[in-house]
Backbone bond lengths (Angstrom), bond angles and torsions (degrees), N, CA, C in turn:
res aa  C-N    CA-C-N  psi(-1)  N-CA   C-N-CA  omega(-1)  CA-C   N-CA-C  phi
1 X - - - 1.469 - - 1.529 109.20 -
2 X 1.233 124.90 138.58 1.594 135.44 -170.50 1.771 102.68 -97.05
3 X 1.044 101.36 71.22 1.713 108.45 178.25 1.485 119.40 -24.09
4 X 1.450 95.49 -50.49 1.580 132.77 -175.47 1.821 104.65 -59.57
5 X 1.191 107.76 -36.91 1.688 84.87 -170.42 2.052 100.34 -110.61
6 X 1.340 95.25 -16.46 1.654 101.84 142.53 0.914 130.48 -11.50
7 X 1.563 102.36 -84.32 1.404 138.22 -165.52 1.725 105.33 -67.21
8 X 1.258 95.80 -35.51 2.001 104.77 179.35 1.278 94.81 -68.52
9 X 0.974 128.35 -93.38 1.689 152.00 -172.81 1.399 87.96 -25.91
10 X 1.404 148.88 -84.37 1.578 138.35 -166.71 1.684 120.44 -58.25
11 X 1.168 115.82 -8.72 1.179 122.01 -153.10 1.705 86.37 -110.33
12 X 1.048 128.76 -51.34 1.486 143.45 -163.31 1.793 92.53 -71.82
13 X 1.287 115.54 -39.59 1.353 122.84 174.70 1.768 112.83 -65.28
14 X 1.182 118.97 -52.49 1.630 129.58 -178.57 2.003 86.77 -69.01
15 X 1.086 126.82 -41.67 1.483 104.15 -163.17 1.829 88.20 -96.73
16 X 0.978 143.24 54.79 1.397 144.22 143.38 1.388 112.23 -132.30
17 X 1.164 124.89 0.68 1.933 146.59 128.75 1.206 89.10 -28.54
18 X 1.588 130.17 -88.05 1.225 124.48 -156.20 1.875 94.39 109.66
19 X 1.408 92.23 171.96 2.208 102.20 175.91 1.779 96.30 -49.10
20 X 0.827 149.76 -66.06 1.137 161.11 172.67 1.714 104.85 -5.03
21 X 1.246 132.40 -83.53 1.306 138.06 125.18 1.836 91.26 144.95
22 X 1.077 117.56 -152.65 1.438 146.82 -152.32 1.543 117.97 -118.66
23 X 0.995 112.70 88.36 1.792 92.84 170.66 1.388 124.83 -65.06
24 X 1.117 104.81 -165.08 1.425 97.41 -170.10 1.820 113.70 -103.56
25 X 1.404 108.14 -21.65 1.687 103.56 162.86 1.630 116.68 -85.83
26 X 1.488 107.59 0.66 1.654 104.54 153.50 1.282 127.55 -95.43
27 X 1.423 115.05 -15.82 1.562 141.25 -175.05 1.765 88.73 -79.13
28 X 1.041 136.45 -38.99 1.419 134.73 -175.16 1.206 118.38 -92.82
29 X 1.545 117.83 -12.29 1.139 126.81 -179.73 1.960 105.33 -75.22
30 X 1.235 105.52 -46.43 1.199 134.27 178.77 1.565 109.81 -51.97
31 X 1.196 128.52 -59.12 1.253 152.21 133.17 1.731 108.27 1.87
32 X 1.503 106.73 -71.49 1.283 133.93 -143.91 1.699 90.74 -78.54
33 X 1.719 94.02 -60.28 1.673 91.45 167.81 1.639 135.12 -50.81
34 X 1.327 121.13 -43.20 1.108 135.90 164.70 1.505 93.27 -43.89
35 X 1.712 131.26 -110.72 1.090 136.25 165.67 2.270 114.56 28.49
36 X 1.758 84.80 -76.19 1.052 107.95 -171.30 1.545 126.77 -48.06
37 X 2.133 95.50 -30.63 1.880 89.77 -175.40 1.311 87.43 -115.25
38 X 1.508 155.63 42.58 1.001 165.64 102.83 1.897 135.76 -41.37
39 X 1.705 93.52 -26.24 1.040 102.06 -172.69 1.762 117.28 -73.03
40 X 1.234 118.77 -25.18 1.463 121.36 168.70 1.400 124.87 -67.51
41 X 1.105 116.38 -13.52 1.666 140.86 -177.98 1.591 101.97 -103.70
42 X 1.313 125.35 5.53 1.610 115.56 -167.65 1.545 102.96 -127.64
43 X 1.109 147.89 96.40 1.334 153.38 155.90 1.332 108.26 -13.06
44 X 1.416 129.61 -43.40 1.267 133.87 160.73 1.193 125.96 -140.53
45 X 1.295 130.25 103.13 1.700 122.08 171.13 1.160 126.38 -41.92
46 X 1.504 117.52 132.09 1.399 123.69 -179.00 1.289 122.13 -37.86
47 X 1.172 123.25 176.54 1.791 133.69 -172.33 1.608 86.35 -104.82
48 X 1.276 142.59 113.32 0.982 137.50 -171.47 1.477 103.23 -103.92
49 X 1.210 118.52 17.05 1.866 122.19 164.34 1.544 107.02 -38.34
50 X 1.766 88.70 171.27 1.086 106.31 169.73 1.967 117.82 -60.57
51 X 1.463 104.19 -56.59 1.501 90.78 177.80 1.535 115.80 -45.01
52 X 1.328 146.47 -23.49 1.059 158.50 -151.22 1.419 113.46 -96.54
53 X 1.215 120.88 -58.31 1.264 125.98 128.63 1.269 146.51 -17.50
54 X 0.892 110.17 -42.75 1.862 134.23 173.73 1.512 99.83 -89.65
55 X 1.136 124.56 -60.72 1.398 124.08 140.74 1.616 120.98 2.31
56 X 1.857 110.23 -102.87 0.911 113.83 166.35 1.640 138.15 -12.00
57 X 1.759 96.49 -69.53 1.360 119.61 -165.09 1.770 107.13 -81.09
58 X 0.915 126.99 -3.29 1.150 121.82 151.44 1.407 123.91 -109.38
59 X 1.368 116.66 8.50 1.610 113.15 150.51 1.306 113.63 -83.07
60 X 1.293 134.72 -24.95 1.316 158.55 -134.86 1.919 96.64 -107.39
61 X 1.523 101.30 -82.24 1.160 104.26 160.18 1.643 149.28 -33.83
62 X 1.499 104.15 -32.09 1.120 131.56 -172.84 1.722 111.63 -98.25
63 X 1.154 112.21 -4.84 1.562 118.53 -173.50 1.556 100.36 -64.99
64 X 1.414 103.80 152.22 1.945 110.78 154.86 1.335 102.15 -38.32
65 X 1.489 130.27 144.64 0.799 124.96 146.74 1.815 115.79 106.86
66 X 0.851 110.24 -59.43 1.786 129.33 160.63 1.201 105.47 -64.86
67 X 2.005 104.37 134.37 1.427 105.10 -166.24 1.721 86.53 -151.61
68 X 1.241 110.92 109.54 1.898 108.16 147.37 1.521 144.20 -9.64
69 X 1.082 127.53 70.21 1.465 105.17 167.86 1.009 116.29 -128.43
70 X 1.908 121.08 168.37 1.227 121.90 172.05 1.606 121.33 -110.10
71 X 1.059 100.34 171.68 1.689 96.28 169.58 1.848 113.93 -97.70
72 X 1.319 117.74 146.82 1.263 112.27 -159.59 1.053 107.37 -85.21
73 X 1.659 131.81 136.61 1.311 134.88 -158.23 1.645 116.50 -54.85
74 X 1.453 106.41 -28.86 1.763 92.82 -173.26 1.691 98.06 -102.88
75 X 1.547 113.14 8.31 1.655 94.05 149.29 1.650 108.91 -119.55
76 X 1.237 115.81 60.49 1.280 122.70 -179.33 1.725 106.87 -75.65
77 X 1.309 108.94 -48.56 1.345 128.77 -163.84 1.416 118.51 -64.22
78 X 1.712 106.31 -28.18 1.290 121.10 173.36 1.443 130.70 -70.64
79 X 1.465 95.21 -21.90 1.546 93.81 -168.87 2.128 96.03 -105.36
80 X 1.464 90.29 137.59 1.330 106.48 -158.95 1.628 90.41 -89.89
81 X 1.758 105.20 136.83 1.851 105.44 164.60 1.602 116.96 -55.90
82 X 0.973 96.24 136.95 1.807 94.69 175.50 1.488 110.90 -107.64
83 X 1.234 121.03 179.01 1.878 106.99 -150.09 1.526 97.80 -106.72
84 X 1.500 116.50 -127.11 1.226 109.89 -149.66 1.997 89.37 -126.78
85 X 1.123 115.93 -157.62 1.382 131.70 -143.49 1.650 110.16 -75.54
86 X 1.326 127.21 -150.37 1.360 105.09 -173.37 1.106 102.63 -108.04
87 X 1.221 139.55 -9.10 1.029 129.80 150.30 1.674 132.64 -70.52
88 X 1.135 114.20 -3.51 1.452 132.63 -172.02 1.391 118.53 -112.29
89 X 1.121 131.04 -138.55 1.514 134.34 173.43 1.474 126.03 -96.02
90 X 1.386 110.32 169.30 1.486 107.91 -162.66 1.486 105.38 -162.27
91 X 0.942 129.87 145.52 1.500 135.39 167.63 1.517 102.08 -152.84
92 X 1.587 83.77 168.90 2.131 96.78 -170.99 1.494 90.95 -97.88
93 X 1.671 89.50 167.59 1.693 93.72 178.64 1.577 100.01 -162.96
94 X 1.450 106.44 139.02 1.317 99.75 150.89 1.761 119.76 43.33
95 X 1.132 130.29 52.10 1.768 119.41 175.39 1.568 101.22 -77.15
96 X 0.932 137.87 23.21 1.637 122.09 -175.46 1.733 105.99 -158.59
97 X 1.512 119.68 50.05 1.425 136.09 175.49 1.283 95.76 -96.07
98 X 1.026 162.87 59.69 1.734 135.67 151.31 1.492 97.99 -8.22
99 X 1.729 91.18 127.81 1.500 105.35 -178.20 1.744 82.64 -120.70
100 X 1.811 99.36 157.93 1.566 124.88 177.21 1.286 113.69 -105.72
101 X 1.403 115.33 116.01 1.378 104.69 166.84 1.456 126.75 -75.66
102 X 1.024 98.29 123.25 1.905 116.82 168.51 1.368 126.98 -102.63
103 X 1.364 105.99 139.18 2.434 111.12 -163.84 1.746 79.83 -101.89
104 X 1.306 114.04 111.77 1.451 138.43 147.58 1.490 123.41 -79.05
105 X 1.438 110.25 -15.80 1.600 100.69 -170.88 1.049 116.73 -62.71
106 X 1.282 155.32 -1.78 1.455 154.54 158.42 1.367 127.11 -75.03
107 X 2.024 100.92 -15.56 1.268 95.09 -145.59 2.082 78.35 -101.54
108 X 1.445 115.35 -174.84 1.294 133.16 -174.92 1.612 90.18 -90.73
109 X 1.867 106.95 -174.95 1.146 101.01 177.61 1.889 89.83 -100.43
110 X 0.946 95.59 -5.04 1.742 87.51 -167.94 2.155 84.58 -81.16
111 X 1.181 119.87 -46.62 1.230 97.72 173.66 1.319 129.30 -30.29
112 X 1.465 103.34 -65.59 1.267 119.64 -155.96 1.964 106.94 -68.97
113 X 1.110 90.87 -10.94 1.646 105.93 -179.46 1.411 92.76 -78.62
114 X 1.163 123.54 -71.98 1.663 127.72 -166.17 1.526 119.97 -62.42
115 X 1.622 109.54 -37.46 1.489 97.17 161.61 1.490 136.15 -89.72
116 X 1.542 113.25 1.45 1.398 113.80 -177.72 1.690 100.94 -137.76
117 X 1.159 125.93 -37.40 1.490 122.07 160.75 1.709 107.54 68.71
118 X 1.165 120.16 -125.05 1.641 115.99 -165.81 1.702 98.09 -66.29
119 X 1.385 120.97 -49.20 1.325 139.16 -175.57 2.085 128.28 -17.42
120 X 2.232 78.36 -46.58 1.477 94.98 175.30 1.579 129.02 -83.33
121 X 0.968 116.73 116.38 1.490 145.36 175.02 1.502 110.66 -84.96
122 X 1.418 133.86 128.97 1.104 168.85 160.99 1.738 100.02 -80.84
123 X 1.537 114.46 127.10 1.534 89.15 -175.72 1.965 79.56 -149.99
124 X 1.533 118.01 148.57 1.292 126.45 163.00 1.857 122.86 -94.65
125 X 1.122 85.45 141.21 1.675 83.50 174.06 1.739 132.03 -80.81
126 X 1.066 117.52 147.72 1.382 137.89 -152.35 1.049 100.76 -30.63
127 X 1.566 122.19 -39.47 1.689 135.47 -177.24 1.387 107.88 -76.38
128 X 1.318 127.00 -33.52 0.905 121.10 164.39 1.639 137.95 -60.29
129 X 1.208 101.62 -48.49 1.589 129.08 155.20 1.265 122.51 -40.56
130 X 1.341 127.63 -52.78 1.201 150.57 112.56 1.704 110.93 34.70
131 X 1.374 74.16 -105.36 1.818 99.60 -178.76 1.348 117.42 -64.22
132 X 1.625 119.72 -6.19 1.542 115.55 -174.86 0.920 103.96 -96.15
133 X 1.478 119.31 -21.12 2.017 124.86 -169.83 1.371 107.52 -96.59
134 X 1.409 111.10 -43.00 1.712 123.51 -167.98 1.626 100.65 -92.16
135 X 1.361 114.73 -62.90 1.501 116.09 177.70 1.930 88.36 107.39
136 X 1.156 105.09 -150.62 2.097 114.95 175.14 1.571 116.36 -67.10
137 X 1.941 106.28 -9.84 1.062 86.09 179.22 1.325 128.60 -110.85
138 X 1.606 127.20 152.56 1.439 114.30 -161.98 1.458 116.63 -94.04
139 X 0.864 110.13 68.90 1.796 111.26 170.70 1.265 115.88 -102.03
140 X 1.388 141.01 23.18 1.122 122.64 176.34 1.918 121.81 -95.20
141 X 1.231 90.77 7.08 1.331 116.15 150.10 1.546 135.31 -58.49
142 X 1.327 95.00 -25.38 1.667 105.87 -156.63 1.582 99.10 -125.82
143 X 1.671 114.88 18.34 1.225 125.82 166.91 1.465 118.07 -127.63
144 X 1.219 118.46 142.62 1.057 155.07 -173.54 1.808 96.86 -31.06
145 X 1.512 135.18 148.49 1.669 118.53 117.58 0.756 152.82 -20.46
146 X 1.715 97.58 -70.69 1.575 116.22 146.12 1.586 145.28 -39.76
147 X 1.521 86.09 -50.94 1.435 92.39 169.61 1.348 126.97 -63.13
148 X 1.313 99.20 -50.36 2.059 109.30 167.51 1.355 97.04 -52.96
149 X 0.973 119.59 -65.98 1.806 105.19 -166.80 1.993 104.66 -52.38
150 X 1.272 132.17 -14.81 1.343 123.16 150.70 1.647 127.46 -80.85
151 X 0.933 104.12 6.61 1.385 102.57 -156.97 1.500 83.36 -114.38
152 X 1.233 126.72 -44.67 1.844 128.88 171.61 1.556 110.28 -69.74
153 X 0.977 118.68 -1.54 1.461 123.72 173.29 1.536 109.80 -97.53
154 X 1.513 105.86 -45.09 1.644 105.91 172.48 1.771 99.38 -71.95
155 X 1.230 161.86 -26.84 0.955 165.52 -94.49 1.453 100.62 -137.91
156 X 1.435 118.56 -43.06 1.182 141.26 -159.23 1.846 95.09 -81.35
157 X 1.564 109.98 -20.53 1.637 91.33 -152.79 1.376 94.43 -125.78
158 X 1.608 117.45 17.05 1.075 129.83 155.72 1.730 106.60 59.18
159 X 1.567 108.48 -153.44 1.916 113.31 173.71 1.205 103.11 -37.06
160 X 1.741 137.92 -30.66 1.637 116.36 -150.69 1.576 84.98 -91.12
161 X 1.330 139.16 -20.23 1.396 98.01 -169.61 1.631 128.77 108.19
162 X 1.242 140.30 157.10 1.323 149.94 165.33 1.234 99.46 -137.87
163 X 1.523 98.76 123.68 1.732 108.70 147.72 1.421 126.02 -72.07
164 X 1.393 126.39 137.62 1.770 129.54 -172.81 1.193 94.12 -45.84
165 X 1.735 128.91 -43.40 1.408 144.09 -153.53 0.756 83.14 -47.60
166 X 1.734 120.41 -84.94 1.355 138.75 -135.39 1.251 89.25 -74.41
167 X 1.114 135.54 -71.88 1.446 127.45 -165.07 1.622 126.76 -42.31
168 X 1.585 117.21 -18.77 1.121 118.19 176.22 1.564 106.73 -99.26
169 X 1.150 121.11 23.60 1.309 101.45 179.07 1.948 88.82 -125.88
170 X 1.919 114.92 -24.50 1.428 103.52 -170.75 1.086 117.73 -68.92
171 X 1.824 98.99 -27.55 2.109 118.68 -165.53 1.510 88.74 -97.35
172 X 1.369 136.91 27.28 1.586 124.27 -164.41 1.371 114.70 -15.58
173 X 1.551 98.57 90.34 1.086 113.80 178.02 1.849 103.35 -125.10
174 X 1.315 126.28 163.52 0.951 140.22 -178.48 1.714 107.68 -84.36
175 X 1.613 100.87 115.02 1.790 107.08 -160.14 1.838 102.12 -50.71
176 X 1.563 119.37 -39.12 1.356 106.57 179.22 1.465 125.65 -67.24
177 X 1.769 115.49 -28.98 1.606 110.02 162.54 1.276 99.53 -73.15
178 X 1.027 142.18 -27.97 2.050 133.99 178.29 1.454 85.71 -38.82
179 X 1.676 105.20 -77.31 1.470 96.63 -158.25 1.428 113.14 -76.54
180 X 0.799 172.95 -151.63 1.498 149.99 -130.85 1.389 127.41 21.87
181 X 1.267 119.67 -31.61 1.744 131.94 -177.82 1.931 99.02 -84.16
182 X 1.875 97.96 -46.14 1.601 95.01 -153.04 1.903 82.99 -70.77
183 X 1.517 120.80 -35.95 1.581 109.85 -160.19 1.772 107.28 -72.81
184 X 1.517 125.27 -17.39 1.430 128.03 163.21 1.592 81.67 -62.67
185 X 1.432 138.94 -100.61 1.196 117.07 -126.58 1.574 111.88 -67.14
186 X 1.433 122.33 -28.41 1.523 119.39 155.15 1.530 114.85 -23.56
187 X 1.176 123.97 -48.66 1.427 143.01 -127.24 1.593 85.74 -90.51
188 X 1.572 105.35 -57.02 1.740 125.59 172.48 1.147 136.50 -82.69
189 X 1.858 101.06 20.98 1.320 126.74 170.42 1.548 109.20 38.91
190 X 1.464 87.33 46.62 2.164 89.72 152.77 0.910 108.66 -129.96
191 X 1.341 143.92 32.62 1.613 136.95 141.65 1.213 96.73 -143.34
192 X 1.218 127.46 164.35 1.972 143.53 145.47 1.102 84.48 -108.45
193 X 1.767 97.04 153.06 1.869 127.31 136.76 1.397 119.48 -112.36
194 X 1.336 86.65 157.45 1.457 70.99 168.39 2.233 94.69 -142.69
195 X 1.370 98.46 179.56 1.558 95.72 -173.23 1.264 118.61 -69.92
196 X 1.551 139.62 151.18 1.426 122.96 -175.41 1.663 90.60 -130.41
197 X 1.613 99.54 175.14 1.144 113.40 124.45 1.539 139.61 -135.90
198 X 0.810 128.35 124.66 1.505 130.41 -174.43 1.478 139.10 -137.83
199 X 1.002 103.72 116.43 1.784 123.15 -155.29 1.154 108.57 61.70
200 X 1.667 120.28 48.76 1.364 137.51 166.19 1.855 96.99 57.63
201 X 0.702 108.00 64.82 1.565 134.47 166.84 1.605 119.82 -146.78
202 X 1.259 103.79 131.80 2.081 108.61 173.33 1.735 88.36 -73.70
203 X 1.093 73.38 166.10 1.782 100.99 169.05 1.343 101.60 158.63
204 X 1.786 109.43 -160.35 1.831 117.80 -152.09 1.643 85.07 -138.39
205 X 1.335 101.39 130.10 1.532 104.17 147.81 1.073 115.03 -90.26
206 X 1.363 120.41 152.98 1.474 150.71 -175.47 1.435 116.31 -119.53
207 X 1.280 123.94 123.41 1.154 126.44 -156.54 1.456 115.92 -162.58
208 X 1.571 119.79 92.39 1.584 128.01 173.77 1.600 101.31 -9.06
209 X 1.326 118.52 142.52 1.669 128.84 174.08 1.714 91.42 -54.33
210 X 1.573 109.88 -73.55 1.334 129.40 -150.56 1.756 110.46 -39.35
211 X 1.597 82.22 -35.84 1.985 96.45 -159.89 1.203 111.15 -97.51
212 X 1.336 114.66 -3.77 1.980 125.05 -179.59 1.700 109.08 -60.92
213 X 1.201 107.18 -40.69 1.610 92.16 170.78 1.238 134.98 -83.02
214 X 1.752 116.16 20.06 1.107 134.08 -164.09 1.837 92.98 -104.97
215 X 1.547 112.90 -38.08 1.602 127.30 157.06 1.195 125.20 -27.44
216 X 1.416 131.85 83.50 1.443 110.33 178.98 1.471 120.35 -46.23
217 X 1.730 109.06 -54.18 1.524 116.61 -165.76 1.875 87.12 -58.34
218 X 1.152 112.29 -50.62 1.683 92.38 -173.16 1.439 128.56 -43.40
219 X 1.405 94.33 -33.25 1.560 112.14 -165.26 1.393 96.64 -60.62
220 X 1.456 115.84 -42.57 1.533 121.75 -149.74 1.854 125.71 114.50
221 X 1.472 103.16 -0.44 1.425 118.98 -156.94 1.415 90.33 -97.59
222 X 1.065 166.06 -72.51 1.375 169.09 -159.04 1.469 104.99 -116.17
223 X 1.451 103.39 155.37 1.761 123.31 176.91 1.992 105.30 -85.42
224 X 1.794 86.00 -31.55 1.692 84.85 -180.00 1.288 125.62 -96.91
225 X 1.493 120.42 152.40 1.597 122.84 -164.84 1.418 86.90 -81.12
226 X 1.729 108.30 151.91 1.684 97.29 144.08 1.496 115.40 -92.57
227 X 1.405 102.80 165.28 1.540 124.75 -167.66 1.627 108.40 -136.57
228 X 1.529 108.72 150.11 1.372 118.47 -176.26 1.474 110.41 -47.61
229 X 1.509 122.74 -26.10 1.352 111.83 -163.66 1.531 96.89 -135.58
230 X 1.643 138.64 2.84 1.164 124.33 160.86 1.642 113.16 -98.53
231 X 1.231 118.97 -8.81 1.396 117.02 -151.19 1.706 114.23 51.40
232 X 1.258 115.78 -122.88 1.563 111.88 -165.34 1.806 88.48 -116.54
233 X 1.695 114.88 39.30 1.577 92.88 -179.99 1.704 98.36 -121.48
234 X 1.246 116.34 132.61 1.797 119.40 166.26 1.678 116.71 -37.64
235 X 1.330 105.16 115.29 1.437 99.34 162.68 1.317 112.01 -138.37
236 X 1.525 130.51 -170.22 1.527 113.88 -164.75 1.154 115.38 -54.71
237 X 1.468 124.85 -35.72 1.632 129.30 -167.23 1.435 89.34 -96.03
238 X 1.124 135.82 52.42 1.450 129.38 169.59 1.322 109.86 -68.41
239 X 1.554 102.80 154.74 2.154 106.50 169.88 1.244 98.45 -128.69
240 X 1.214 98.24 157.53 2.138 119.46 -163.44 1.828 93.91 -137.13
241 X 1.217 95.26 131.71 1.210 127.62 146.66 2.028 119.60 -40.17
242 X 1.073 119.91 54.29 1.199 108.53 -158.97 1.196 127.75 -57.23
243 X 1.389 102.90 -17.58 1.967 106.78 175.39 1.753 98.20 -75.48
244 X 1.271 114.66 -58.50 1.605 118.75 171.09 1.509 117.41 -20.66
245 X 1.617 88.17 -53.84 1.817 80.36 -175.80 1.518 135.19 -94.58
246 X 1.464 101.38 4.29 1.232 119.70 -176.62 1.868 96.85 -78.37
247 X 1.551 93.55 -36.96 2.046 102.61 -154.45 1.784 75.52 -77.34
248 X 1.521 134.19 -39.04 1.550 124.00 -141.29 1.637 81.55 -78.14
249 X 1.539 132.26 -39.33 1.502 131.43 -157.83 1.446 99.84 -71.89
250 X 1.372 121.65 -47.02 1.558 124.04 177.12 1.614 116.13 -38.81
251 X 1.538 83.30 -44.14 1.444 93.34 -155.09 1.803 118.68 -79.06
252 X 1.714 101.93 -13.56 1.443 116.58 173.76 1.310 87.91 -83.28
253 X 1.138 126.00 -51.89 1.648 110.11 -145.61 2.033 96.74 -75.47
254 X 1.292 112.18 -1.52 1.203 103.60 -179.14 1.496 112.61 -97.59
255 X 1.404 88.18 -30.40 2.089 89.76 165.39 1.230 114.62 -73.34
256 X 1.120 140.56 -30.10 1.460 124.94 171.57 1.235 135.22 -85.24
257 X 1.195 102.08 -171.93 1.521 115.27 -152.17 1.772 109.97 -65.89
258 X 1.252 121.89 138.94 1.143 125.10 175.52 1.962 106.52 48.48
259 X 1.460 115.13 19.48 1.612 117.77 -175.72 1.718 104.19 75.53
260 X 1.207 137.18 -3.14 1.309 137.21 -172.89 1.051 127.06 -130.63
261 X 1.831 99.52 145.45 1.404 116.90 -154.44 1.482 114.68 -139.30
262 X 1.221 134.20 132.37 1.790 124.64 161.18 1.206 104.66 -44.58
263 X 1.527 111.54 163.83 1.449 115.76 -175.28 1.872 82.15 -103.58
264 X 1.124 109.01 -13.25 1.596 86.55 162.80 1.508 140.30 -65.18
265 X 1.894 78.94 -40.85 1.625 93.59 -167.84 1.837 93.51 -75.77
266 X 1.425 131.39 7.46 1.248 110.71 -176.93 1.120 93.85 -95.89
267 X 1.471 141.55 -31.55 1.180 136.76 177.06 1.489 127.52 -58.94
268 X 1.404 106.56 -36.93 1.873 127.01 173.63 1.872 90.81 -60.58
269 X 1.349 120.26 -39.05 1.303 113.01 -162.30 1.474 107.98 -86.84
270 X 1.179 127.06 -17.81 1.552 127.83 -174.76 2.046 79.96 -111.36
271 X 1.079 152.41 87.39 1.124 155.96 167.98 1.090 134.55 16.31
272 X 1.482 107.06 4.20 1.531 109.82 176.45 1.488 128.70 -85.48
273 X 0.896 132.59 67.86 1.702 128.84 -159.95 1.888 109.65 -92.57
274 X 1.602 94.33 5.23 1.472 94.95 177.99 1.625 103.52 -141.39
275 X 1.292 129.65 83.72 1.505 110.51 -133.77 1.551 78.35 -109.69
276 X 1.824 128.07 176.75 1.173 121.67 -166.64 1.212 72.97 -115.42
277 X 1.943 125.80 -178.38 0.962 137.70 -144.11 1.759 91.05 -115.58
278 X 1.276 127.43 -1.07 1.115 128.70 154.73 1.865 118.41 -86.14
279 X 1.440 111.78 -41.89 1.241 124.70 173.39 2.119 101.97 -50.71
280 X 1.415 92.26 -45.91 1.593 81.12 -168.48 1.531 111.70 -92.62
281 X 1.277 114.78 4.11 1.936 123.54 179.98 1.986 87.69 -80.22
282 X 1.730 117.50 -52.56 1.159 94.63 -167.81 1.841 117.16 -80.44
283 X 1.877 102.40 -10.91 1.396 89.06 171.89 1.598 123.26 -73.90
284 X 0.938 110.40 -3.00 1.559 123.89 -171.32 1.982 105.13 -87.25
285 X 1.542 96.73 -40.45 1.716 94.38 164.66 0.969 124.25 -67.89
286 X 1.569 122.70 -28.48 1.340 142.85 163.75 1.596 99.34 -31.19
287 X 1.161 98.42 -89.01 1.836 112.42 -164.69 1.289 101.43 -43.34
288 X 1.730 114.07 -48.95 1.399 101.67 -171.34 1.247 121.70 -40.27
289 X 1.937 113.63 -59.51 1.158 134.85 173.20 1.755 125.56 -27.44
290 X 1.519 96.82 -48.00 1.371 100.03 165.85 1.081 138.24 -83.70
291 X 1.530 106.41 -7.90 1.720 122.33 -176.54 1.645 85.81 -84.04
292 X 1.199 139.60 -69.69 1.515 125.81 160.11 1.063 152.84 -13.90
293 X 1.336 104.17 -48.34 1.836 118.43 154.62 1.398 110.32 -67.38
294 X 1.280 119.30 -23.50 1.642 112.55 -171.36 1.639 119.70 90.05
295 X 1.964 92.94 18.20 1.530 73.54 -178.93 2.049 101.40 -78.94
């Protein structure tokens, strides 16, 4: 096992957390991933025990730079779990907990599990933070407060993304400064959007530069976004790719027969064969929309 690029890869992950920091079943998640696309390159995969672990997390913990804290017990409740790696899931939480720093180096990891449990946060320093968002180059000068404080919010939720929606109501911010902040950092190519829909509402996904090709719908590979709690599968509150599905509807109705199609069978063909009665109010604006343009 290469400790050394380990230690990069998890560490670069806790400082794109942001001050906020890392718990510890996302701190392992991180871990787990690393581990995971390593394993074809490894003659033998690690013993992923407990000594190993304990291992790990106090090389990890103990680095320049990496610092302990917890969240304080009577605002425990406030601060929301956030999901798994950047390729995986993500949710917002909590930006305004004052976290406590706590000196663990003495303690085990099974300690530090039993006396602080969900509470403990893993958090990187400013320099660290730094270099995971910007990389060598120095522009974080030439951005906003504001804007950084959006840009660590999209950062946090990795491939899945922020909706403007959501984001203007978590950062209560006013949706027209939303957009003004997300189109500066667009502008400085550290996030893309792209158009959504979700819970039959338009809006913009938001999506870290680094982690956008981790996006299927970004990629171009699926019509559906993933989400903290569907992954990449349709459910009633599903979100669509709306440019995707406009180009995927063109593109059936141009393969078939005589140009024509049920508006069912277009739905069986973009995956919906059980659509909710909101899913099919906005596919129905859909068509309109395009019967208008003339596609």
């Amino acid at each position: 096992m290469m400790y050394d690029e380990l230690a990069a890869f998890v560490v670069e992950e806790v400082a794109l957390d942001g001050d906020q920091g890392t718990e510890l079943s996302r701190f392992w998640n991180f871990v787990d991933s690393y581990v995971d696309s390593k394993k074809d390159e490894l003659a033998a995969p690690p013993s992923t025990d407990d000594q190993w672990k304990d291992h790990v997390w106090k090389m990890l913990s103990r680095m320049s730079g990496m610092t302990c804290k917890v969240i304080p017990e009577h605002r425990q409740n406030t601060a929301v779990q956030g999901g798994t790696g950047r390729k995986g899931k993500g949710r917002a939480r909590d930006e305004n907990v004052e976290l406590e720093t706590v000196d663990v180096s003495n303690m085990t990891l099974k300690d530090v599990n039993e006396r602080f449990g969900g509470r403990l946060r893993l958090t990187a320093d400013a320099d660290l933070q730094r270099t995971a968002m910007f990389g060598d180059e120095d522009i974080v000068q030439l951005v906003s407060a504001q804007s950084l404080k959006v840009l660590h919010h999209v950062a946090r939720t990795r491939s899945v993304g922020a909706t403007q929606a959501d984001m203007a109501k978590e950062l209560k911010l006013d949706p027209r400064s939303l957009f003004h902040f997300v189109k500066t950092l667009v502008q400085k190519k550290l996030v893309v959007k792209l158009p959504v829909v979700t819970k039959g509402n338009y809006t913009s996904l938001v999506i870290l530069a680094k982690c956008a090709p981790y996006n299927s719908a970004y990629a171009g590979k699926s019509v559906y976004l993933p989400s903290p709690t569907t992954g990449s599968n349709p459910s009633p509150g599903v979100s669509f790719n709306s440019h995707l599905i406009r180009f995927r509807i063109t593109q059936l109705l141009a393969n078939a027969k005589n140009q024509m199609l049920y508006a069912s069978d277009l739905l069986r063909a973009l995956g919906m064969c059980n659509p909710s009665m909101r899913q099919r109010r906005w596919f129905n604006r859909t068509l309109g929309g395009l019967q208008r343009r003339g596609y």
